[in-house]
DSSP file (Angstrom, degrees, kcal/mol; ACC not computed):
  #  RESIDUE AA STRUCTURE BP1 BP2  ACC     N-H-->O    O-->H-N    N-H-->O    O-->H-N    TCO  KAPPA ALPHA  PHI   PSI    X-CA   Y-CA   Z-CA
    1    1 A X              0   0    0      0, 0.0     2,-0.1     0, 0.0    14,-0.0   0.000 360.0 360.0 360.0 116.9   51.4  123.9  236.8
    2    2 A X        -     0   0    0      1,-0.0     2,-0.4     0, 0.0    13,-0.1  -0.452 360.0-124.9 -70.5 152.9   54.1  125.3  234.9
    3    3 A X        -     0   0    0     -2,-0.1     2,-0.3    11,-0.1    11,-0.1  -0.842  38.3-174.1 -88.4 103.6   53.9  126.0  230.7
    4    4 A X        -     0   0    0      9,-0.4     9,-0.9    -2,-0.4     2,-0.4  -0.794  19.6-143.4-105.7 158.8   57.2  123.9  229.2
    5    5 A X  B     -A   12   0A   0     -2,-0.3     7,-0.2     7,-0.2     6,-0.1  -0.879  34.1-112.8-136.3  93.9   58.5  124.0  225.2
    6    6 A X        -     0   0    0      5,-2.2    57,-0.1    -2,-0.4    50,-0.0   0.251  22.7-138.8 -25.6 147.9   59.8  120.6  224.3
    7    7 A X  S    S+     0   0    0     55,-0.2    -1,-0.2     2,-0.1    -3,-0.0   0.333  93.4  42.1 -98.7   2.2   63.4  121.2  223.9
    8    8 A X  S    S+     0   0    0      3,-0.2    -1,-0.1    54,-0.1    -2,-0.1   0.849 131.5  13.3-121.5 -23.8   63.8  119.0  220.7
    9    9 A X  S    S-     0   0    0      2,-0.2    -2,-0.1     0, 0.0    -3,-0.1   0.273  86.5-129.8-131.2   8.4   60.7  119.8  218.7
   10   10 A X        +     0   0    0     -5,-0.1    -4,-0.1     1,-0.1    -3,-0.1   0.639  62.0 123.1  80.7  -9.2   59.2  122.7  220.1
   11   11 A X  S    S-     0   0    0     -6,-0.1    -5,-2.2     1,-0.1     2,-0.2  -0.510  76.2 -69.0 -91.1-178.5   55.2  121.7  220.6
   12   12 A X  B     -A    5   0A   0     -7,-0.2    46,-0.9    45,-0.1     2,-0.3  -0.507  45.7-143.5 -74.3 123.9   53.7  121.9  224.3
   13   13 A X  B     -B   57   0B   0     -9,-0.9    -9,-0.4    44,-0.2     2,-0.4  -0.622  14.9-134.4-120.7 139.3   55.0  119.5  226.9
   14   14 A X        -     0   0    0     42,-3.5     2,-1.0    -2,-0.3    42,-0.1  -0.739  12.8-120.0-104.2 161.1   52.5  118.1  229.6
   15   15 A X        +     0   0    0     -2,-0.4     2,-0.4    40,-0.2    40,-0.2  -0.564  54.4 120.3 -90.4 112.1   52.9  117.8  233.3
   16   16 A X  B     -C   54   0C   0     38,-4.3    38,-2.4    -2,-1.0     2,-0.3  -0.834  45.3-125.0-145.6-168.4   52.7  114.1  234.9
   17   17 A X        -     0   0    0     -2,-0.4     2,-0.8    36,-0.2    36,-0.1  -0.878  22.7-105.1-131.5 166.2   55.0  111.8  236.9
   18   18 A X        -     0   0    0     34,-0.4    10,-1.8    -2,-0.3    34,-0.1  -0.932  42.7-130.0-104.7 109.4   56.4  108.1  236.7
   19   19 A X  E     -E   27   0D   0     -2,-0.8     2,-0.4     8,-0.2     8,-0.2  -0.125  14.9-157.8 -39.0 144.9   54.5  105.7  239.3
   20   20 A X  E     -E   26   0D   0      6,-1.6     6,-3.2     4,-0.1     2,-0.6  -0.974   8.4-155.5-127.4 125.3   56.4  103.4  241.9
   21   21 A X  E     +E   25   0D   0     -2,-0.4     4,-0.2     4,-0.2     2,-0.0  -0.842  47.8 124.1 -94.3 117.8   54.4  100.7  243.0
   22   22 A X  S    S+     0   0    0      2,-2.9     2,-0.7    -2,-0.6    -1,-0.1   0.388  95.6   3.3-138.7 -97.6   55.5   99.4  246.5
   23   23 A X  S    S-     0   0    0      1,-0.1     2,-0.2    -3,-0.1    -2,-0.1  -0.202 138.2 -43.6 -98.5  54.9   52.1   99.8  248.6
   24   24 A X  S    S-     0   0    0     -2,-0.7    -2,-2.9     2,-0.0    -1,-0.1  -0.566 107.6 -34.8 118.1 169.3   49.7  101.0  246.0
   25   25 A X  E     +E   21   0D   0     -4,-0.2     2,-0.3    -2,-0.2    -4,-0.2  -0.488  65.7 169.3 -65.4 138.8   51.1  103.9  243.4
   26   26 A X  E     -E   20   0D   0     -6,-3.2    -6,-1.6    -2,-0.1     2,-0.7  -0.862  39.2 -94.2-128.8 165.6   53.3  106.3  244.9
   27   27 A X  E     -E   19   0D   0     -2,-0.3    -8,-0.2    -8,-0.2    26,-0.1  -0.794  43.2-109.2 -69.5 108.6   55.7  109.2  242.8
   28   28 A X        -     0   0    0    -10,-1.8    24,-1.8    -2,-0.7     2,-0.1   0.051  45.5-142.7 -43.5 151.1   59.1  108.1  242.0
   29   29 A X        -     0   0    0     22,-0.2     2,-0.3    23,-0.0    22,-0.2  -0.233   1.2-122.5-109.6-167.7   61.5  110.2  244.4
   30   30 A X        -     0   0    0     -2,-0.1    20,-1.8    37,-0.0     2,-0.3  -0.959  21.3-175.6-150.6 131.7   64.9  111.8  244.2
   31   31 A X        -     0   0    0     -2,-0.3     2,-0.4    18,-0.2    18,-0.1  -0.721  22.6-126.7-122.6 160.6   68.0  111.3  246.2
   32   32 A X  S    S+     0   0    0     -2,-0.3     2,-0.2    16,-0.2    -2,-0.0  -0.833  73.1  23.5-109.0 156.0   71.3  112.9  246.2
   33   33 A X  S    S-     0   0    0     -2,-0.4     2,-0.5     2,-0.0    -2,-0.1  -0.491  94.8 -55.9  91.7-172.1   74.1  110.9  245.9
   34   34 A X        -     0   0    0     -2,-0.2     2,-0.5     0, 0.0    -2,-0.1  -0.723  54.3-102.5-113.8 140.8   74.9  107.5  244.5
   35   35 A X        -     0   0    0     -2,-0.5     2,-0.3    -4,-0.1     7,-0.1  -0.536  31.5-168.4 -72.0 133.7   73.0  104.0  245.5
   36   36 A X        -     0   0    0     -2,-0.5     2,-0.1     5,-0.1    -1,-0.0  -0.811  32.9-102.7-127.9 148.1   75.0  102.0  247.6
   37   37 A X        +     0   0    0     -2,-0.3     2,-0.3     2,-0.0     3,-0.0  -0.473  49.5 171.5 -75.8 157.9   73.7   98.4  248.0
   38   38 A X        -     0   0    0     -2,-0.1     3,-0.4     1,-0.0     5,-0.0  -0.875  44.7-134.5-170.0 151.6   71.8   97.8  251.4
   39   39 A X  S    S+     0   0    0      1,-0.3     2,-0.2    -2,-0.3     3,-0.1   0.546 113.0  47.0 -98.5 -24.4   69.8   95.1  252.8
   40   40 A X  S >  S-     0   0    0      1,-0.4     3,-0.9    -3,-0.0    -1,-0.3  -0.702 113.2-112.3-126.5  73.6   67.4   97.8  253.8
   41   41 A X  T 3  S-     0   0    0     -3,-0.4    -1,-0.4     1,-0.2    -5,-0.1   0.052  79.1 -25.1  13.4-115.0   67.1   99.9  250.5
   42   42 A X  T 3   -     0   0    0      2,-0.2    -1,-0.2    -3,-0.1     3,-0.1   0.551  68.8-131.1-109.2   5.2   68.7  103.2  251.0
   43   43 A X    <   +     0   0    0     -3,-0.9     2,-0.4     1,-0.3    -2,-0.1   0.850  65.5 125.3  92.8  43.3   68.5  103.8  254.3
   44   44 A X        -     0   0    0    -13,-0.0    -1,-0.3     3,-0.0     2,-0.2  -0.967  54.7-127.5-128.1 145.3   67.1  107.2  253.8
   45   45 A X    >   -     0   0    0     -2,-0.4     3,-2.0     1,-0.2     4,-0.3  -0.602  29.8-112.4 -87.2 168.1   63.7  108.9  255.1
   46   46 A X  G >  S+     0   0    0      1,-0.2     3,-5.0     2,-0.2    -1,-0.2   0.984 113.0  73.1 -54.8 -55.8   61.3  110.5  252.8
   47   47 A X  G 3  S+     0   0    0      1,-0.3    -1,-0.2    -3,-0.1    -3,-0.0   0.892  98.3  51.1 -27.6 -29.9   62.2  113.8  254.2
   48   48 A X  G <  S+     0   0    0     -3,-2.0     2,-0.4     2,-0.0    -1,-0.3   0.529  99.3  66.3 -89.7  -5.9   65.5  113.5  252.3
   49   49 A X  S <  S-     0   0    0     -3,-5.0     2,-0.3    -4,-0.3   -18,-0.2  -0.920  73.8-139.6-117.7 143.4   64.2  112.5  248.6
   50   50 A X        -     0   0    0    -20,-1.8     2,-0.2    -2,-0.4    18,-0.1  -0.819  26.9 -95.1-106.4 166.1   62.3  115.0  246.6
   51   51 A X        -     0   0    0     -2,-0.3     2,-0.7   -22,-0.2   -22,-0.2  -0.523  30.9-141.5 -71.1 133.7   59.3  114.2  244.4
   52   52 A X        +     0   0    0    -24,-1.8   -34,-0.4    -2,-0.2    15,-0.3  -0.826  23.6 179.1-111.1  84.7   60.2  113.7  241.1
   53   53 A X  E     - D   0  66C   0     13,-1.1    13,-2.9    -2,-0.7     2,-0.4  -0.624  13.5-171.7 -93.5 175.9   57.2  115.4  238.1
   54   54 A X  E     -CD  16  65C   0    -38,-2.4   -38,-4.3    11,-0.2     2,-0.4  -0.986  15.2-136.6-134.5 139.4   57.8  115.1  234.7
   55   55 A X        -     0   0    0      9,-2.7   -40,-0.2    -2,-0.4     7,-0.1  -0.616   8.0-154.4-133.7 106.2   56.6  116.2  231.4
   56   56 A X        -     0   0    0     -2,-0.4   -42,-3.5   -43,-0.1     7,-0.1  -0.322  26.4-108.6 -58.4 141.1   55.9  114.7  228.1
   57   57 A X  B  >  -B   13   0B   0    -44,-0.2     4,-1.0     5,-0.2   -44,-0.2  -0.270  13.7-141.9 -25.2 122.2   55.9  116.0  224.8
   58   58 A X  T  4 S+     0   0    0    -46,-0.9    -1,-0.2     2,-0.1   -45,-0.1   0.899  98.5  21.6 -64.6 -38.0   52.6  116.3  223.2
   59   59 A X  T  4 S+     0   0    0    -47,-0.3    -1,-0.1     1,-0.2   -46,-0.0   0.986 130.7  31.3-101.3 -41.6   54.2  115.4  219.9
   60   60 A X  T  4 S-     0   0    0      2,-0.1    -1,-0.2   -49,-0.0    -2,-0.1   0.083  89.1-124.1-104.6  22.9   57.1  113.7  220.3
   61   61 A X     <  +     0   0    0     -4,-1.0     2,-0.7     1,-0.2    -3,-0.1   0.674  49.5 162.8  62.1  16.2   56.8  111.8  223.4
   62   62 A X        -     0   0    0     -7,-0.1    -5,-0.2     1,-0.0   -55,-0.2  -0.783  27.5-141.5 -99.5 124.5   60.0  113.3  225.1
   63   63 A X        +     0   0    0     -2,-0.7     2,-0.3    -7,-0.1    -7,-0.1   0.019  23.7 167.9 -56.1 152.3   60.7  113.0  228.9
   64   64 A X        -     0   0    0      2,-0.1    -9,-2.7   -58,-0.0     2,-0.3  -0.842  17.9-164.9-151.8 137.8   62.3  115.8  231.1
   65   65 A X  E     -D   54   0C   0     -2,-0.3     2,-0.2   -11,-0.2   -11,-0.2  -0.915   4.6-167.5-130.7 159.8   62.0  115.3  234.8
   66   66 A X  E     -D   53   0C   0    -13,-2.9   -13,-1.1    -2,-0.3     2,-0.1  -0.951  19.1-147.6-140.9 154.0   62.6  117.6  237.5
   67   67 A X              0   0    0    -15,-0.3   -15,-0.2    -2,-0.2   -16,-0.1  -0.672 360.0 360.0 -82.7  56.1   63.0  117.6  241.4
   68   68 A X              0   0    0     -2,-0.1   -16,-0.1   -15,-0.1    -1,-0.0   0.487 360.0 360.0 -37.0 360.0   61.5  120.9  242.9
C-alpha cells in the first residue's frame, strides 16, 4: 500500500476502491479509449482494463484514482 498526501489539504489519504455491482461487488476497471455504444457493452476482455484503486482523504474527503 502506498503512503499519499492529499493534494488540496495536505492530511493522509487512505487506499480503497469504487465497487461495480454486476454479479456480486467487483472493482471498477479502466479502459483506454472512448465508449462507443454497443449492444454488448464494450466489447472488451478483462485482460484489456486495468483495476482502478483509489484514495480518500482523511479530512477532506477528496478522491484520486489511479490505474496501475
Amino acid at each position: 500500500m502506498q503512503t499519499l498526501t492529499c493534494p488540496k489539504c495536505q492530511a493522509q489519504m487512505q487506499e480503497g476502491f469504487i465497487p461495480v455491482y454486476a454479479k456480486g461487488p467487483q472493482v471498477s476497471r479502466w479502459a483506454a479509449g472512448t465508449l462507443k455504444p454497443s449492444f454488448f457493452w464494450l466489447g472488451l476482455g478483462r485482460s484489456k482494463m486495468r483495476p482502478i484503486v483509489t484514495y480518500r482523504c482523511s479530512a477532506c474527503g477528496y478522491l484520486e484514482s489511479f490505474a496501475p
